[in-house]
N, C-alpha and C positions, 0 to 999 in steps of 0.2 A: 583543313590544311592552312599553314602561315599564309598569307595574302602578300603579293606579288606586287612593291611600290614601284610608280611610273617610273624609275630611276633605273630597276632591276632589271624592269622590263625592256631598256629601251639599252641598255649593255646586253642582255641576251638575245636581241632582235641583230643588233651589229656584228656580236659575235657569230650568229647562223650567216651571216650576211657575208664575211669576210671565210667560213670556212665552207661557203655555195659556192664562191668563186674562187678560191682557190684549190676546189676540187676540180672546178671545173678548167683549168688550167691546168692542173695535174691529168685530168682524164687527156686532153690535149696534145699536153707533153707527151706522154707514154703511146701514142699515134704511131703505128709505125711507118709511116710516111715521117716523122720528125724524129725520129731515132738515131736517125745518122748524125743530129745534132751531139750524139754523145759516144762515138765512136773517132775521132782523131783526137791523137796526141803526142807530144814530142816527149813524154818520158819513156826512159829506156832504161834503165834502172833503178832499185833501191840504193841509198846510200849508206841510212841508218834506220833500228827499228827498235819503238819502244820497248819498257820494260812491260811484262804483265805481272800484276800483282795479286791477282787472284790467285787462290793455292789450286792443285791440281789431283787427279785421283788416278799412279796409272793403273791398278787394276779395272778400270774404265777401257783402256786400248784394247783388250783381246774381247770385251762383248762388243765394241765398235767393228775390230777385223773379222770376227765371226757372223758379221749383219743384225747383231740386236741393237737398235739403238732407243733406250729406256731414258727416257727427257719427262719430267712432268709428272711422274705417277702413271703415265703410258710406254708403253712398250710396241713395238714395229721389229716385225723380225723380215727381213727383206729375200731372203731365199733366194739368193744369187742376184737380186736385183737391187739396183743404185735408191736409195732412199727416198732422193728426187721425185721418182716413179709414183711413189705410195700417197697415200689417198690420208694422209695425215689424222690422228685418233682426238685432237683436240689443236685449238688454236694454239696455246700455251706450248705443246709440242712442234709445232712448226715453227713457231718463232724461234723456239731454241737452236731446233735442227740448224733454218738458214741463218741465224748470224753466224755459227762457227766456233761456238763460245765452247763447242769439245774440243776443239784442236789442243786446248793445251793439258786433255787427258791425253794423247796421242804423244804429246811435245815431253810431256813428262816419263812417258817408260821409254823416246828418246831411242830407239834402233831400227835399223834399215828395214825392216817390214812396217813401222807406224809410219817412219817417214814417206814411203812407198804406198801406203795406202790411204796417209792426207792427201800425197798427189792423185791418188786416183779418184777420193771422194771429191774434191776440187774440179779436178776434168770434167768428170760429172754433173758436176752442177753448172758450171759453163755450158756444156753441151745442152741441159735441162734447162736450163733459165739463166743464164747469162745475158740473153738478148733484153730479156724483160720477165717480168712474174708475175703478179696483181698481187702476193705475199710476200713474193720474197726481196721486193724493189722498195717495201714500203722503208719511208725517211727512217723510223725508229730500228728498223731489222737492220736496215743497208748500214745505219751509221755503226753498229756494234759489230758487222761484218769486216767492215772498213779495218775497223780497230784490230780485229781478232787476225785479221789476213796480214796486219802491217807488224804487230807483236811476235806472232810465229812466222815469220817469213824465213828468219835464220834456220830452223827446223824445216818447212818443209823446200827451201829453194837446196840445200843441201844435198850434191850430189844426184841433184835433176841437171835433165840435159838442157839445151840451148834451146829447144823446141818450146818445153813448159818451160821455162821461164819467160821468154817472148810472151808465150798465151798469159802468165799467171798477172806479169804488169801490164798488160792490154788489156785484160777485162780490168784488175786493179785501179787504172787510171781513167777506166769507161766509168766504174759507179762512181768513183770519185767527183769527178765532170756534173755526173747524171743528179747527186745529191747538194751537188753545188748551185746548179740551176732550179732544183725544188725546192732549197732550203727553208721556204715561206710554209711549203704544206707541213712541215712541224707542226705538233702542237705547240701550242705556246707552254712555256715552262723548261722541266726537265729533257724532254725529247729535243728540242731546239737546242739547249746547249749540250748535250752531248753529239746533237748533230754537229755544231761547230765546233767542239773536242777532236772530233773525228775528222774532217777539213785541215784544223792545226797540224794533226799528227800528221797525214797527206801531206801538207807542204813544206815540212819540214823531213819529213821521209824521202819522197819522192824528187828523183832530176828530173828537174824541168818546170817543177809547181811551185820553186821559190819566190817569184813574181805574186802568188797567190798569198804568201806567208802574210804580207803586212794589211790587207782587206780584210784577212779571214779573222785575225786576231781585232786586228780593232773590232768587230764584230762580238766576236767574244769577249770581248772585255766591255760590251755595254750591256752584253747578256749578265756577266758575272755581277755587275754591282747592279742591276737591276734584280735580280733574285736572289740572291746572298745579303741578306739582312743584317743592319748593322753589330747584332746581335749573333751575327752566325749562324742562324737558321735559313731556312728556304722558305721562299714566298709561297709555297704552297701546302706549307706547314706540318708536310710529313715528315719526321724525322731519318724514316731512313733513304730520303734522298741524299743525305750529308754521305753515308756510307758509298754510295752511287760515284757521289761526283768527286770527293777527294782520290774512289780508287781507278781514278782518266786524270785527275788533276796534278797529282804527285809524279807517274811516270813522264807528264806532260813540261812539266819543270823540269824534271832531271833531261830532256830532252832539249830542249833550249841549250843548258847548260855545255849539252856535249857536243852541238852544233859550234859550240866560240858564241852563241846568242846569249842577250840579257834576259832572261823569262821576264814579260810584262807584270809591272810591281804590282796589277789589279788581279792576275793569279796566285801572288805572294799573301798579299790582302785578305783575297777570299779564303784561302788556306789556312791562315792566319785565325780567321775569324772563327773558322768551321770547327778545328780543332778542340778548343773549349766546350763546343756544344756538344759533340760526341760522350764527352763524361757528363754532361748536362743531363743527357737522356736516360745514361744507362744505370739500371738497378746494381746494387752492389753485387748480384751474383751475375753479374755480366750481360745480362738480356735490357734488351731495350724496353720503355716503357711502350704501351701501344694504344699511339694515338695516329690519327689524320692518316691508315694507310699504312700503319706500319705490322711487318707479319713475323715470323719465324726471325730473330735475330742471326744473322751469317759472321757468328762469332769468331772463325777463323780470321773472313775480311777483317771484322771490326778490330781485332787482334795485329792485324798488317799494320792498319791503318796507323793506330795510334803508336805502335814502334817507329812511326815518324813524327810523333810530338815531342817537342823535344822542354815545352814547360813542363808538364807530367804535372800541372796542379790541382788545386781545389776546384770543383764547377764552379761556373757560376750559377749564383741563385735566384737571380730574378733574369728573362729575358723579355721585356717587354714589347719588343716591336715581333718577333715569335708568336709570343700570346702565350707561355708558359709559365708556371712557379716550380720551383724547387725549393724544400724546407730540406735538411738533415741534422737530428735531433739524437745524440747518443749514436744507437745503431739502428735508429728508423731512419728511413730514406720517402717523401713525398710527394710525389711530380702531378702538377695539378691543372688541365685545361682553361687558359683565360681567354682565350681570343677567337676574335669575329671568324666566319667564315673566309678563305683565301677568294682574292676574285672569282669569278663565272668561272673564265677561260681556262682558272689553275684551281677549279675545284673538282675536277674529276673523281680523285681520287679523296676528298674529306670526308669527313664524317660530321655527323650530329652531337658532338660528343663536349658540349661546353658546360664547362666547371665541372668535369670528370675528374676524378681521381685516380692514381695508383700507390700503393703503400706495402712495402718490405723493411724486414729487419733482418737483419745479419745479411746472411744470404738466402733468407728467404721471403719469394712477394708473397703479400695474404692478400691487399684488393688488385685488382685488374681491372682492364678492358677487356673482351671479347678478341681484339686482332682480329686479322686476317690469315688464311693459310697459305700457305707457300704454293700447293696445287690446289687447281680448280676454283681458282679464286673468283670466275666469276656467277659462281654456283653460289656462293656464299657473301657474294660484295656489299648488295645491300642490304641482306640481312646486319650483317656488317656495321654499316654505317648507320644504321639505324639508334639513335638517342635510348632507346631501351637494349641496346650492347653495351653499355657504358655503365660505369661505376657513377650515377648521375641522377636529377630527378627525370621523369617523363612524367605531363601532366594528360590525362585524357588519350593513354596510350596513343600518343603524336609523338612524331620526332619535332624538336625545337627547329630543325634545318626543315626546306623543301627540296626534293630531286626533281628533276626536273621529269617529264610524266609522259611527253610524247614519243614514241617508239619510232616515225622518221625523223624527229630533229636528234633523237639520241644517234642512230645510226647515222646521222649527216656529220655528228660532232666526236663520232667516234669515243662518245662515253655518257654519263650521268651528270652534269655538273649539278653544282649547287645551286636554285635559283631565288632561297629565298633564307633570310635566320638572322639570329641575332645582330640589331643594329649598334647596341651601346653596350659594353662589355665592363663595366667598373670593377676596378682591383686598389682594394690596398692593403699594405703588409707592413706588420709592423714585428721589426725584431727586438726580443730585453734580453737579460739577463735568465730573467724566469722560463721566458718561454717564445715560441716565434706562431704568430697566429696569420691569416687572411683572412681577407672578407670581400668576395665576388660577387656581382650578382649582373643576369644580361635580360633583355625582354623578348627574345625567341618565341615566347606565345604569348607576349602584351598583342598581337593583330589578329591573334582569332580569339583566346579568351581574354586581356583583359588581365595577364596576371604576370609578376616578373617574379621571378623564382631570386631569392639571393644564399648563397652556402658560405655559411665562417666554420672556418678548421684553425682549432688551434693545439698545440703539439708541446709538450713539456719538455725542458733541455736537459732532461733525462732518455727520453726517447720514447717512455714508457706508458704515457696518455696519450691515447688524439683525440678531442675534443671535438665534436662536431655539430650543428644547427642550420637545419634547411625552413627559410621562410617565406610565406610567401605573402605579396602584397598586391595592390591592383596599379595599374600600369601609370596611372600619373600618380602614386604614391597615397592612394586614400584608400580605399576600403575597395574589395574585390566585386564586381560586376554581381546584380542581383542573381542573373540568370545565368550566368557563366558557369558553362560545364567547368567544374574542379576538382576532377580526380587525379589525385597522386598516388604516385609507384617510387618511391627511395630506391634505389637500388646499389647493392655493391656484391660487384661478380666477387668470386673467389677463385684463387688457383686449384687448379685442379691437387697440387700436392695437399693443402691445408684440407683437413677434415671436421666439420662442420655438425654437433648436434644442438638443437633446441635448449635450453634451460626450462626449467615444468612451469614454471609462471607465466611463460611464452613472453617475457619482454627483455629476452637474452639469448645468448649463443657463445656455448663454448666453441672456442678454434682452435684444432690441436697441429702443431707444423709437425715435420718430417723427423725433427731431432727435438721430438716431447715436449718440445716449450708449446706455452698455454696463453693466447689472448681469448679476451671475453669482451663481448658484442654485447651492448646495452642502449636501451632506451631510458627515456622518462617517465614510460606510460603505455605505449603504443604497443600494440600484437605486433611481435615479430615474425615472419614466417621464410622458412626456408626450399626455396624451390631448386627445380632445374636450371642447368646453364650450361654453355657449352665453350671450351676455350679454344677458339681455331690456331693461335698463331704459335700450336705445341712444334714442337722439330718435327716429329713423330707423326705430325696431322692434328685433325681434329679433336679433343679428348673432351671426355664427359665432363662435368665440374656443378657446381652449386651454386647460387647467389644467396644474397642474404633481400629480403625485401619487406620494406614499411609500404602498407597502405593507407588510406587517411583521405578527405577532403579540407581544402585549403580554408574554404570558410567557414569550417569548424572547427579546424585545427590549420593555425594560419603559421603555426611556430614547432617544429620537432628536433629535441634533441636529441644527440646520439652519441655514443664513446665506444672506443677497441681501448681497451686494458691489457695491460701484458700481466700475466699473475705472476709473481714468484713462485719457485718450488714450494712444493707442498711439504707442511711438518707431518715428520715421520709419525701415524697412528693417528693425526686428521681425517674428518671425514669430511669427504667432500661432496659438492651441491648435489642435490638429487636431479637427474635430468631425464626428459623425457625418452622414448623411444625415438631415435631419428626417421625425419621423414620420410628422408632415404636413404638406402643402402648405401653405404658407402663403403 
């Protein structure tokens, strides 16, 4: 495994150290002897409430009013019983259940029996855990709760009596209180600023919390340019936190606005910034690339989203502080992993996944990443992130990253971070006329074998070559370690739509897409072999799929080239290459 420098070590010693005591302050907190700290308030109303932009499903409202509620790939049928009750079928499903994030299937079919029985699921869950929960209190559920409760409030306060209303802003302004005094047990990253998303909207929703409006924002606006990259990425490198945070960040401005307030210029900014990276990511058939954490593209959002850009331009191609490349060559599109692992603290969710590739033409991807699934995702996380999910090398079937490996520091830290992987990441890009190439390369296993991997891709401005060369070298730049284990695995997943058979001289691969166009997979030399793959991040779930994979040792073969060719239609009464039997069925 990668070796773990004094430096790495002693940020992961601080950060078990800062979230030992801050649970322990949270265990504290939650005392109910110090509960009543979170039980007075002088709001007595709603004033205003945001917009929600999530789209909404109401044939959802009648299996909610009929007690199924199906969150997650799990189903709960509750048989006259409040939901609350139930012994929940997976984590994933609870979290859904208590933030609320169905109300606005309810909000959406919008007549006196949904609204009738949002108030009654709401009663319920006051009565079930309102006082407190160990699930349903945590900072990340409470803060999407917050949101969900302040967006449909128009929906369900409608036509309720003076009774639930009283109850609905008295527990409302109790979590409020309760996530304002915890806001430290956040994770650090994404969770923290949407915990203070959710604060904003609170103080500006709520009489009586305007006093809080100008804390909470400053606050948030050290969060935002702290993790909002100047580049419009997120510090923790997953893309689709951008999707996350613009659909809290845009209602959150149009909220400002409606108040007679300036929205703070560092919400303008990050908006501003994120925008661009959005078409940065996405393949031309709409789906995101999948890298650092990202699953099932929610093309709907991603569709909201960007009907508020109002440049509608070109990506941009390079984002350097991100750690990404993007080529577009004709009708190929390239999006290519450069950058270091995200901090300790904000690598929960990364991957191993440097100088990975993804690669589509027209509308169709042909390499990939593995992704993540939309359910059950931590059934499959870090198979996941594992450097052999990646369209990438893996030397010594190692991931170039380390996870971190003890089962109570993980459960302390409430995930997996990263604790060890690439320190020096070099990239350069050069664009002509002729063609637009890279040349990356990081030292991920220069501290157990002793060898830095570098990968140049380069791309014709026809779209119709990618050129490619994986080498490999020893870590201070001279010759590879005598005894260094050096087994390589090339790897490049393939979409599960693209179909994949060998060429008979095995140093090729026909790829045939969806609408009959033909690339072909080539080496210099090298046996090609085409295995199993799986691509999680389908809408659908999980689907079968294929990769393509070189084997080889570095110190015998320190240099491997490769090409995807796009073939031209075939002349009519050509015969074409003779190929073997596919591996597999396809």
């Amino acid at each position: 495994m990668t070796r773990v420098s004094v430096a790495e070590r002693a940020r992961l010693s601080a950060l078990i150290g800062r979230r030992a005591f801050r649970s322990l302050i949270g265990t504290l907190s939650t005392h109910p002897l110090m509960r009543w700290r979170f039980g007075s308030t002088k709001t007595d109303r709603l004033v205003i409430a945001p917009q929600d932009l999530r789209t909404a499903d109401a044939t959802r409202a009648a299996e909610i009013y009929s007690g199924r509620f199906a969150f997650a790939g799990k189903v709960v049928i509750c048989d006259r019983r409040t939901p609350f009750e139930m012994t929940p079928p997976s984590d994933e499903w609870a979290s859904i259940l208590l933030s609320f994030a169905w109300l606005r299937h309810l909000r959406a079919a919008d007549s006196a029996i949904t609204r009738a029985n949002a108030r009654s699921l709401i009663d319920d869950w006051i009565n079930e855990q309102g006082s407190w929960h160990p699930v349903g209190w945590q900072p990340e559920i409470l803060s999407r709760r917050i949101v969900c409760w302040l967006s449909h409030s128009p929906f369900v306060l409608q036509d309720a009596d003076a009774r639930f209303y009283r109850r609905f802003i008295r527990s409302l302004s109790r979590q409020v209180r309760y996530l304002r005094r915890n806001l430290n047990e956040c994770r650090e990253g994404l969770p923290r600023l949407q915990a203070l998303i959710a604060l904003t909207f609170a103080a500006l929703c709520l009489q009586g919390l305007s006093g809080q409006l100008r804390p909470t924002a400053r606050r948030l606006i050290e969060e935002l340019r702290a993790q909002v990259l100047p580049d419009g990425g997120h510090i923790s490198r997953n893309p689709g936190a951008l999707i996350e945070l613009l659909i809290d960040l845009l209602p959150l401005r149009q909220l400002f606005s409606a108040r007679n307030l300036q929205p703070p210029q560092a919400i303008n900014n990050a908006i501003d910034r994120m925008m661009p990276m959005l078409r940065f990511f996405r393949h031309p058939d709409g789906n995101f690339a999948q890298f650092n954490g990202v699953g099932p593209t929610p093309v709907d959002l991603l569709a909201t989203v960007l009907a508020y850009d109002d440049a509608r331009g070109t990506p941009v191609s390079n984002a350097p502080h991100s750690g990404y490349q993007r080529i577009e060559a004709g009708p190929t599109v390239l999006l290519m992993d450069t950058g270091r692992p995200p901090p300790v603290s904000l690598s929960h969710e990364a991957h191993a996944g440097c100088l990975s590739f993804e690669m589509s033409w027209k509308q169709h991807r042909l390499v990939v990443n593995c992704g993540l699934p939309a359910m059950n995702r931590e059934n499959w996380r870090q198979v996941a992130r594992a450097t052999a999910a990646h369209s990438t090398v893996t030397l010594n079937d190692t991931s170039s990253c380390r996870f971190l490996e003890s089962k109570s520091v993980r459960r302390l830290l409430a995930g997996t971070p990263i604790v060890a992987g690439p320190h020096t990441v070099k990239v350069e890009r050069n664009d002509s006329a002729e063609a637009a190439s890279l040349v990356a390369s990081h030292d991920g296993y220069a501290g157990d074998f002793g060898i830095v991997h570098e990968r140049t891709l380069r791309i014709g401005r026809d779209g119709d070559t990618v050129e490619g060369e994986d080498s490999f070298t020893g870590a201070g730049g001279g010759e590879i370690p005598a005894r260094a284990a050096d087994e390589y695995a090339i790897r490049f997943h393939l979409h599960p739509a693209v179909k994949a058979n060998r060429l008979s001289e095995g140093r090729g691969v026909i790829l045939l897409l969806p609408d009959k166009e033909v690339w072909t997979f080539s080496t210099m030399g090298e046996t090609v072999h085409v295995e199993e793959s799986v691509y999680l991040a389908g809408s659908d779930g999980p689907r079968r799929a294929v990769q393509i994979v070189v084997y080889g040792k570095a110190r015998e073969n320190s240099k491997v080239r490769w090409s995807f060719r796009h073939s031209p239609p075939a002349v009519p009464g050509a015969k074409p290459d003779r190929l073997d039997e596919p591996e597999l069925p396809l």
